[in-house]
N, C-alpha and C positions, 0 to 999 in steps of 0.2 A: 168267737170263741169255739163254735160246734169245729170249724174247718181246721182250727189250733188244733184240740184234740184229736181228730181224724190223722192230723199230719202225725203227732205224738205215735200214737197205734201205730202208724204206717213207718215211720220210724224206729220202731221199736222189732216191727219182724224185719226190716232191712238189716238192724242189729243182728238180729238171731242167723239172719240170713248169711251174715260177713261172717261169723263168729266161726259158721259151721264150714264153710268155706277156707278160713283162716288167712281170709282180706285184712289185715290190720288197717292197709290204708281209707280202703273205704267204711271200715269200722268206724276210724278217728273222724272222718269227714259223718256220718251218722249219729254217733254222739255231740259234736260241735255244734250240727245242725237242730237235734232235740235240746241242746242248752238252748239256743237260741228260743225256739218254740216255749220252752220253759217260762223264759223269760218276759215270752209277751203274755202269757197263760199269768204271769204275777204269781211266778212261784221260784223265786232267783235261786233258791236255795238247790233246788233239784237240777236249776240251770249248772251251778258250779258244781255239785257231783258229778253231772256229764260231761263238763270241762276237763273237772280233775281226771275222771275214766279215760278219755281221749289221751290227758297227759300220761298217764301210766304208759298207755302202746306208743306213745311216740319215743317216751323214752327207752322202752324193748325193742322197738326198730332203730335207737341211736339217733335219732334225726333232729339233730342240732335246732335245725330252723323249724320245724314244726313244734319243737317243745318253745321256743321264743315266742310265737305265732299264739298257742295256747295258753301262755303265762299273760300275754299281754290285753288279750282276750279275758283271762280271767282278771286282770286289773281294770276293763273297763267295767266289768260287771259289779266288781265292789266299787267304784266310783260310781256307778249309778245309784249303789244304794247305801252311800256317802260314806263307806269305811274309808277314809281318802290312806289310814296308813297302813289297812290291809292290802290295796291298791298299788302304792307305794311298791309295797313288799315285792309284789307279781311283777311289777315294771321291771324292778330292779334285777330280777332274776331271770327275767324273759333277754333284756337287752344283752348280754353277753354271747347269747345264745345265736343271735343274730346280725351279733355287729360286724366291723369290717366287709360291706359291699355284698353278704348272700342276698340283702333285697334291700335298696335305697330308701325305697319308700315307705317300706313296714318300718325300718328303723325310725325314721323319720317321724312319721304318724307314733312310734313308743315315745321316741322322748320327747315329743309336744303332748303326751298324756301323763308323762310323767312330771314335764313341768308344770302344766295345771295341776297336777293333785301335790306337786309340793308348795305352789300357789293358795291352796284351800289350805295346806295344813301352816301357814303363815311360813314358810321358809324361802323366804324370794333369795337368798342366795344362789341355794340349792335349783331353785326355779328356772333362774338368770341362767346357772351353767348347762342346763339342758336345753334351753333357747337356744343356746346359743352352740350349742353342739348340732342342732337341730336346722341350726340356718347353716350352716357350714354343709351339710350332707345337702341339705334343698338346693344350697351352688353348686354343687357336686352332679346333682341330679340334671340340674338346667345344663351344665356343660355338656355334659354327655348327652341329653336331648340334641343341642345345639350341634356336637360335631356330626351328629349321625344321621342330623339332617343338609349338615354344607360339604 
C-alpha cells in the first residue's frame, strides 16, 4: 500500500506537470494510470473520477478511440464492483467509439465484457449477440495474423 500511495503523489505532480505544459496526451495516460492505482488502494470511487477526467480531455482532443478505450475501462471497473448495468452503460458507449477495425482487439476484449455483464444481468440474448459479434472480429483477427505471416 506505502509504494500505491508514493506512486499516487508521484502521479499527481506528473498531472500538474502535463497540465502546465498542456500535454493532454500524457495527461490522459496519468490519470488512467492513477485510476488504476486508485483502484488497487480500494478506493474505486476516485479510480472513476480519474477515469471520467481522462474522458473529458480525450473528448477536447476529439479522439474517437481513446474516448472507446476510457469508457470501456470505466465499464470494467463498475463490473468489478458489480454495477453490472452501470457497466453495461460504458460498454455500450465505448463500442461505437472504436468499432469498424481502429483496434481489433480492444473491440474484441469490449464486446466479450460486454457480453459477460449482459450474462450477470440474465440477458443471454443480448449476451449471445455480442459472442458472437466478438468471434467474428477474433476470425477477423486470426486471418489477418495469418496473411501477414504467409
Amino acid at each position: 500500500m506505502k509504494k500505491i500511495s508514493t506512486a499516487i503523489s508521484q502521479f499527481k505532480q506528473a498531472k500538474t506537470v502535463a497540465r502546465q505544459c498542456k500535454d493532454q496526451i500524457r495527461g490522459m495516460g496519468v490519470l488512467e494510470n492513477m485510476a488504476n492505482a486508485h483502484i488497487k488502494m480500494g478506493k474505486p470511487k476516485k479510480g472513476v473520477e480519474n477515469l471520467e477526467a481522462a474522458l473529458t480531455l480525450a473528448k477536447k482532443m476529439g479522439s474517437k478511440k481513446d474516448q472507446g478505450i476510457i469508457l470501456k475501462k470505466l465499464g470494467d471497473f463498475y463490473r468489478q464492483l458489480k454495477e453490472f448495468e452501470k457497466a453495461a452503460e460504458f460498454y455500450e458507449k465505448g463500442w461505437p467509439k472504436i468499432r469498424k477495425g481502429t483496434d481489433f482487439k480492444f473491440e474484441y476484449s469490449l464486446l466479450n465484457s460486454l457480453g459477460e455483464t449482459y450474462s450477470e444481468l440474465n440477458n443471454d440474448e443480448k449476451a449471445l449477440i455480442c459472442f458472437r459479434h466478438a468471434k467474428s472480429i477474433g476470425k477477423k483477427m486470426a486471418n489477418n495474423i495469418w496473411k501477414q505471416n504467409h
